[in-house]
C-alpha positions in Angstrom: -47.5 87.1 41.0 -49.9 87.6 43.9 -52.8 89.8 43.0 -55.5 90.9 44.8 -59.2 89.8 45.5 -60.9 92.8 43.3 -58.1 92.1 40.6 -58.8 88.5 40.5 -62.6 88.9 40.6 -61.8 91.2 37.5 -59.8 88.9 35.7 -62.3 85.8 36.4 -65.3 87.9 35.6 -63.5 89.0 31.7 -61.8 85.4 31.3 -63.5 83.9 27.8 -65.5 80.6 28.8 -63.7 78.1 27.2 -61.5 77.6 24.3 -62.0 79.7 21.1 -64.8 77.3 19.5 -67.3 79.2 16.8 -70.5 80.3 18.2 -73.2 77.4 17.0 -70.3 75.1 16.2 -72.2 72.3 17.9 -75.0 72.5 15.6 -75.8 69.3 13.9 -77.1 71.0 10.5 -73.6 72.6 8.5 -75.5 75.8 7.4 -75.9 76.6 11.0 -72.4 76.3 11.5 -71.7 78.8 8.9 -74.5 81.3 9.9 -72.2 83.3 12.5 -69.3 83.7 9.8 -72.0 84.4 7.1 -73.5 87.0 9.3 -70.2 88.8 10.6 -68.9 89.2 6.5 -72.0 90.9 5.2 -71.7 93.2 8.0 -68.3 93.6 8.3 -68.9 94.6 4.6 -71.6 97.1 5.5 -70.3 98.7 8.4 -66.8 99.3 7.4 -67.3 101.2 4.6 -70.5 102.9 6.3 -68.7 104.3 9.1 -65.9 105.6 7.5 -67.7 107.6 5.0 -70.2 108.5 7.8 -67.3 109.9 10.0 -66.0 112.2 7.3 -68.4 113.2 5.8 -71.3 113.7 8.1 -69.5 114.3 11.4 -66.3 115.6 9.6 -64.0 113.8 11.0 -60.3 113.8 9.9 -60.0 110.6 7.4 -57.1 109.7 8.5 -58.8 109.3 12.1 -62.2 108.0 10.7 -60.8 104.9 8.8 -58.5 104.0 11.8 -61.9 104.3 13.7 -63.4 102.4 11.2 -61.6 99.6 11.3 -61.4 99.1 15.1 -65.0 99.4 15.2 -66.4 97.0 12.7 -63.4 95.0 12.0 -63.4 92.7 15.3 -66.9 91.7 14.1 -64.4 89.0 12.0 -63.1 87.1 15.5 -66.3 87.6 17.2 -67.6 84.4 16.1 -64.9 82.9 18.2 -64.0 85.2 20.8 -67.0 87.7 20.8 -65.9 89.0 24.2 -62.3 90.2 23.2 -64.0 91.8 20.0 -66.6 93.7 22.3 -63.6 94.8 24.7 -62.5 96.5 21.1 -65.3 97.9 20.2 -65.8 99.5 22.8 -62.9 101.3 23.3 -62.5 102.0 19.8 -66.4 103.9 20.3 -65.5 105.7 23.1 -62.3 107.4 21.4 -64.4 108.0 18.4 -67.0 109.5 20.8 -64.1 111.4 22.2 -62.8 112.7 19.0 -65.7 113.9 17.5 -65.6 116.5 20.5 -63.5 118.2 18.1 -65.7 118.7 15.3 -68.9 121.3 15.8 -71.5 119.7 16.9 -75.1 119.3 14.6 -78.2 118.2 16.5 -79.3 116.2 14.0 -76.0 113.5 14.3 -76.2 111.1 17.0 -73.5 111.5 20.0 -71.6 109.3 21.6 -72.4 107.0 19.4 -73.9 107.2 15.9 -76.0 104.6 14.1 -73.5 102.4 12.6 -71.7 102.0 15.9 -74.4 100.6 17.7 -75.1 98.5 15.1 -71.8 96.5 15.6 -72.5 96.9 19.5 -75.9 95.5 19.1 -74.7 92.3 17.2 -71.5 92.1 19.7 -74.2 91.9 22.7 -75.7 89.0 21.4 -72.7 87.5 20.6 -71.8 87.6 24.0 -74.8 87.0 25.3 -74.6 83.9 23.0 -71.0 82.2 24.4 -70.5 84.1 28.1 -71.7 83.0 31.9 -74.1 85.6 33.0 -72.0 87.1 35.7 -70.1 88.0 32.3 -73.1 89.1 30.6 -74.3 92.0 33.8 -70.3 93.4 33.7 -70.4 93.6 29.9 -74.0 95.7 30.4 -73.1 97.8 33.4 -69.8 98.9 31.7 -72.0 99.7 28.5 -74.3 101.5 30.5 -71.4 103.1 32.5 -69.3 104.4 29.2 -72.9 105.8 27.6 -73.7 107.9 31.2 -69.5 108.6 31.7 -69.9 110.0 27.8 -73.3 112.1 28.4 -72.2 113.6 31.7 -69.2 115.0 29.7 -71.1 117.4 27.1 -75.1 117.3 28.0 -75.4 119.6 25.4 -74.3 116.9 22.5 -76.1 113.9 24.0 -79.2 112.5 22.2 -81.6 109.5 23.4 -79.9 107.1 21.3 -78.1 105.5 23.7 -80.6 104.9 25.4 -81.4 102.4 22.7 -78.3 101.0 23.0 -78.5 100.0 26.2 -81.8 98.6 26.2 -81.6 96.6 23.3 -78.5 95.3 24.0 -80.0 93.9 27.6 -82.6 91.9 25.6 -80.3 90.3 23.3 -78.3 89.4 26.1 -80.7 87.8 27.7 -82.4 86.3 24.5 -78.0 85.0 23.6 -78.2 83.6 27.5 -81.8 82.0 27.0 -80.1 80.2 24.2 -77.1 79.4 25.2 -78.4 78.1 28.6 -81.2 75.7 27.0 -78.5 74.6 24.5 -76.2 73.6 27.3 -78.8 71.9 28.8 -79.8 69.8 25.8 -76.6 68.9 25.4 -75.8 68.2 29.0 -78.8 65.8 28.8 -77.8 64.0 25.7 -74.5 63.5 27.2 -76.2 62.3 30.1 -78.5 59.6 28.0 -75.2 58.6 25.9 -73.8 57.3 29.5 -76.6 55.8 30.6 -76.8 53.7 27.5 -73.6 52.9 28.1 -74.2 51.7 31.9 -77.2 49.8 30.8 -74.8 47.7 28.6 -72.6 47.5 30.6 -75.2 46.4 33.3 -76.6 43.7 31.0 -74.0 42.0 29.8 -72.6 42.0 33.6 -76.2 40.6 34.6 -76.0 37.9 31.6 -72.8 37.1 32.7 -73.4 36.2 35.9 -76.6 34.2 35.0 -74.4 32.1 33.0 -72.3 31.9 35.6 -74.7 30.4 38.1 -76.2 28.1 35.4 -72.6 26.5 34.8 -71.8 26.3 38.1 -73.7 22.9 38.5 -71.6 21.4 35.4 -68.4 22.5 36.8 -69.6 20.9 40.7 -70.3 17.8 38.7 -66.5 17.7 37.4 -65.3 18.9 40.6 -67.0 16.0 42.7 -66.2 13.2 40.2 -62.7 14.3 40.7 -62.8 14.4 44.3 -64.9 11.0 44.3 -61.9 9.2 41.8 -59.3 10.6 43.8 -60.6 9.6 47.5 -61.5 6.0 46.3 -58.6 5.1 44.0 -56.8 3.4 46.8 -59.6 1.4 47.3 -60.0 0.8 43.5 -56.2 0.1 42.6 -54.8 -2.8 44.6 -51.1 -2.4 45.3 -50.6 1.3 44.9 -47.7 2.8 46.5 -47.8 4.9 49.6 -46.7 8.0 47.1 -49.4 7.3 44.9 -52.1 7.3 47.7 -51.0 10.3 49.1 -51.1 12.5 45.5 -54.6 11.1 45.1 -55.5 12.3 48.8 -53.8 15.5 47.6 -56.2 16.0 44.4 -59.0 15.5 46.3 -58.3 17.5 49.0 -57.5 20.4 46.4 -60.7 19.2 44.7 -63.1 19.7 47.8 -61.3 23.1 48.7 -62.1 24.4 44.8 -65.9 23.5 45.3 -66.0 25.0 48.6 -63.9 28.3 46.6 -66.8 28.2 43.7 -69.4 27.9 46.3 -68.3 30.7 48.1 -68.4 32.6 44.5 -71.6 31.8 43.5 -72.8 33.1 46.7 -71.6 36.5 46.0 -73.2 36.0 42.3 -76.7 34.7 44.0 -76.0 37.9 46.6 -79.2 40.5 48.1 -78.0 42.7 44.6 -79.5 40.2 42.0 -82.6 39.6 43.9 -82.1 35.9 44.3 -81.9 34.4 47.5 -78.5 31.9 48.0 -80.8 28.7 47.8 -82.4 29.0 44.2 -81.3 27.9 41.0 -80.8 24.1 42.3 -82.8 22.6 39.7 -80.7 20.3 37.0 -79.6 22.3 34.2 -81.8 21.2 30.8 -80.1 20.3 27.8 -80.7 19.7 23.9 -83.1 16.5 25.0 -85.3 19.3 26.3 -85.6 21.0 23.2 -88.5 19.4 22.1 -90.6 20.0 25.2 -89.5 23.7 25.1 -91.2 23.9 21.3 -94.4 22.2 22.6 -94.9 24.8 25.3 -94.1 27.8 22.5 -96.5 26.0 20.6 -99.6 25.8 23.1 -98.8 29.5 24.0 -100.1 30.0 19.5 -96.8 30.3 18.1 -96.5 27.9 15.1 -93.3 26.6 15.2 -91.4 24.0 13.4 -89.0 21.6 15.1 -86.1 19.6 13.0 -83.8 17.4 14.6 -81.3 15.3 12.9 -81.3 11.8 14.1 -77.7 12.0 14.7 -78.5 14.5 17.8 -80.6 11.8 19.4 -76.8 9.6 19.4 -74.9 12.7 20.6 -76.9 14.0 23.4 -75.2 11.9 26.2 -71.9 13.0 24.5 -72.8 16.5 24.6 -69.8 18.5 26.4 -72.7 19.8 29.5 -72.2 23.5 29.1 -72.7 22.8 25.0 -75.7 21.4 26.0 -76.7 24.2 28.2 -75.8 26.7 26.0 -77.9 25.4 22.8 -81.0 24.8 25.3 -80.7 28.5 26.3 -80.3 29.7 22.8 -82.9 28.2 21.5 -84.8 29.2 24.8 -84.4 33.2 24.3 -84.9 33.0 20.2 -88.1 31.2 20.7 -88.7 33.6 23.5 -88.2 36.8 21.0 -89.8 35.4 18.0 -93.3 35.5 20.6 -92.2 39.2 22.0 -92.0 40.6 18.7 -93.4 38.3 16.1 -96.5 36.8 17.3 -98.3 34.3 15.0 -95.1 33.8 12.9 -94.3 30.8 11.6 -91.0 29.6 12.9 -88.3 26.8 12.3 -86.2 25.4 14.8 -83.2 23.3 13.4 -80.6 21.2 15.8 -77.8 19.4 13.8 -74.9 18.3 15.1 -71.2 17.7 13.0 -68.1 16.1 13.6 -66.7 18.9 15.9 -70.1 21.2 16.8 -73.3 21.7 17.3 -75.3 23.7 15.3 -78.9 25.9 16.4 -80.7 27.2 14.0 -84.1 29.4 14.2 -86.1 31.3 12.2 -89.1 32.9 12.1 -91.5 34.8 9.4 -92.2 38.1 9.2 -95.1 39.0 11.3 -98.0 38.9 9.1 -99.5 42.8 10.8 -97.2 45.7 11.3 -99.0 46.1 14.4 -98.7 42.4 15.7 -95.6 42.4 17.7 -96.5 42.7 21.1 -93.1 44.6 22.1 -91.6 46.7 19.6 -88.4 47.4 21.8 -86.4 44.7 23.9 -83.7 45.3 27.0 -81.2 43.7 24.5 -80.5 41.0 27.5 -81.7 38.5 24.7 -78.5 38.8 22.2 -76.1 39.6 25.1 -76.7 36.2 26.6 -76.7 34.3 23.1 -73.5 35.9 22.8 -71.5 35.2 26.1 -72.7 32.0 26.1 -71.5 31.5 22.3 -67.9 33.2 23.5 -67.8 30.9 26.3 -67.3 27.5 24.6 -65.9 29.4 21.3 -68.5 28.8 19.1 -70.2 31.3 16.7 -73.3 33.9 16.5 -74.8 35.4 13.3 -78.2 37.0 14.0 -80.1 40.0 12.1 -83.2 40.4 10.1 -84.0 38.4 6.5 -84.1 40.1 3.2 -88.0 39.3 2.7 -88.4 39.9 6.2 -88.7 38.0 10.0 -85.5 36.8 11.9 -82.7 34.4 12.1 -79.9 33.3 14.5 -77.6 30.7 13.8 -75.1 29.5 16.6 -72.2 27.1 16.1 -71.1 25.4 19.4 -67.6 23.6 18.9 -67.6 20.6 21.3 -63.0 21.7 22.0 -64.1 25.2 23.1 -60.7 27.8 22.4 -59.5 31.0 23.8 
C-alpha cells in the first residue's frame, strides 16, 4: 500500500526506536535494571487506586466511567518500561476522554481541569520515559501534541481551565530533555566502548599479522639455504654421478629448474613482506640468522645493560648445535631474545635464569626471572603484547610448546618446547 509523504513522516516520526528492550537494560549493576519495573509497580499501585477514588468522589464521576478511566490512565505505566511511547499514546487519550467526560459533572473551582493531579502524575513519569528510549524528532511531536491537547482542551470551556497544565507542559519538556541528555551520553558511552572493543581487536589482529610476517622474513634465509642446495645438487649431479642416463639428467635439470623458479617465487614474496607498509626497505634483513650458539653472547649484553642473569647450558647442546633443524635454532634464539628482553622492560634488577637443554626429540628454553625487588621498579608497566605473540607463532611454527604466566611467589616464567619433526 502506497501512502503518502505526510503519512509516512507520521508513521516514521511514532515508530518505537528499536525492539522492545527495558529502559536501563544495558546497565552493568542488576538493581539498575530493576529500577524502571520497581518504579512503574509502586506507582501503578498509587495512582490506580488514587484516580479512581478521585474521579468519583471528588469530581463525581460515574464509577463505572472512573475505574475504566482509571485503568487506561495508570495501567500502561506497566509496559512503559518497554514501550514507553505506546503507553504515553494511551494515556493520553485515555486523559483527554476523561477531560471530556467530566464536562458532564458541575464544575468546582477548586478541582483541576483537563487534567487533575494524579493524571499528570502518570504523564509526567511517561515524559521521561520517553524522553529516556525515543530520537528527539520523537521527543518535540510527543510535546507539541501534549501542548496541542492541553490548548485544544482549554479553548473548549475557558471557564473550567486552571494553570495546571501549564505545569504539565513545562515540566514534562525538562524531563524530556533531562531522558534525551541521558539517553544521548549513554549511547555515546556505549558507542565508544564498542568502538575500543574493535580496536583491541584490530591491534591483535595487527600484531600477530606484524609478528607473522617478521618470522616470515627471518626464515626466509633457512628456506633460500634448502632451496639453493637443492638447486646446487640437482645442476651438478651429472657431473657428480658418472654414467647416468639421459632420463636421469634431464629430472635433475627439471628439480633444479623448479628449484630456482621457487626462490625467485619466495623472493618475490618476501618483497611484498619487506614492502613501503612495514617500513623496511627491500634490502635489509640480510644479515645470517643467529642461533642457540648465540645465546650466550645475547646474556652477556643483558648482563652489561645490569640485569643479573644466569645462563645454564647443558653440555649436550654444545654437541647438537650443528644438528639443530635452522628454524629450531632461530626460534629458541628469538625466544630467549624477547623473554630476556621483557624481564628488563618490566623487571629491572631481577635476577634471572636462563636454561637451554636439549632431549632426544626437542629442545627445550627455559627462563625465569624474580620478582622485581620495588613495586615501582619496572620501567614499563604495560607491553604491545608483540612479545608473547611472536614466542607463540614461532612455537606453532615447528609444533613445539609455550607455557608462560606469572609464579606463585612472584616474577615470570616461559618455558618453550621445540620438537626437532615439527607437525601440523
Amino acid at each position: 500500500m502506497i501512502q503518502s509523504p505526510p503519512l509516512r513522516f507520521l508513521r516514521e516520526l511514532f515508530t518505537p526506536v528499536g525492539p522492545p528492550t527495558p529502559l536501563l537494560g544495558q546497565a552493568r549493576r542488576r538493581w539498575v535494571r530493576l529500577l524502571p519495573y520497581a518504579v512503574a509497580v509502586v506507582f501503578v499501585a498509587i495512582l490506580l487506586p488514587v484516580t479512581g477514588t478521585v474521579l468519583v468522589r471528588e469530581y463525581g464521576l460515574d464509577t463505572g466511567l472512573a475505574v475504566v478511566l482509571a485503568f487506561l490512565q495508570a495501567g500502561p505505566l506497566f509496559f512503559a518500561v518497554r514501550r514507553p511511547l505506546l503507553a504515553w499514546a494511551v494515556v493520553l487519550a485515555a486523559d483527554v476522554v476523561g477531560a471530556a467526560a467530566l464536562l458532564g459533572v458541575p464544575a468546582r473551582a477548586e478541582h483541576p481541569w483537563p487534567w487533575p493531579p494524579m493524571e499528570i502524575i502518570g504523564m509526567l513519569l511517561l515524559m521521561l520515559a520517553v524522553g529516556l528510549r525515543e530520537r528527539p524528532r520523537t521527543l518535540v511531536a510527543v510535546w507539541t501534541l501534549t501542548f496541542a491537547a492541553s490548548v485544544a482542551l482549554r479553548s473548549v470551556a475557558p471557564g473550567r481551565s486552571s494553570a495546571v497544565w501549564v505545569a504539565l507542559v513545562v515540566i514534562g519538556g525538562v524531563l524530556m530533555l533531562l531522558g534525551g541528555a541521558l539517553r544521548g551520553r549513554g549511547d555515546a558511552r556505549r558507542a565508544l566502548a564498542e568502538q575500543e572493543t574493535i580496536s583491541e581487536a584490530e591491534r591483535a589482529r595487527r600484531t600477530l599479522l606484524e609478528e607473522r610476517a617478521r618470522i616470515a622474513r627471518e626464515l626466509h634465509d633457512v628456506v633460500a639455504h634448502h632451496m639453493s642446495v637443492i638447486t646446487v645438487q640437482a645442476d651438478s649431479a651429472p657431473y657428480r654421478i658418472a654414467g647416468l642416463p639421459p632420463g636421469a639428467s634431464e629430472e635433475f635439470a627439471a628439480i633444479a629448474s623448479t628449484a630456482r623458479e621457487s626462490l625467485t617465487e619466495m623472493r618475490r614474496l618476501l618483497g611484498v613482506l619487506r614492502s613501503e607498509d612495514t617500513g623496511e626497505e627491500p634490502g635489509g634483513e640480510r644479515a645470517p640468522q643467529p642461533g642457540v650458539s648465540r645465546i650466550p653472547q645475547l646474556v652477556e649484553a643483558t648482563v652489561r645493560s645490569g640485569q643479573p642473569v644466569e645462563l645454564t647450558v647443558g653440555p649436550e647442546v654444545a654437541a647438537a648445535t650443528t644438528a639443530l633443524p635452522q628454524a629450531v635454532d632461530l626460534s629458541a634464539y628469538r625466544i630467549v631474545q624477547e623473554a630476556l628482553a621483557n624481564a628488563v622492560r618490566h623487571a629491572p634488577g631481577a635476577r634471572t635464569r636462563v636454561s637451554v637443554s636439549v632431549s632426544a626429540e626437542s629442545l627445550m628454553v627455559l627462563v625465569v626471572n624474580d620478582a622485581v625487588a620495588e613495586p615501582d621498579a619496572p620501567l614499563e608497566s604495560s607491553g604491545t603484547g608483540h612479545g608473547l605473540v611472536g614466542m607463540r607463532e614461532r612455537v606453532r611454527l615447528v609444533g613445539g610448546s609455550l607455557d608462560t604466566g606469572p609464579l606463585p611467589e612472584g616474577g615470570y616464567r616461559v618455558a618453550a618446547r621445540l620438537p626437532f619433526t615439527g607437525h601440523d
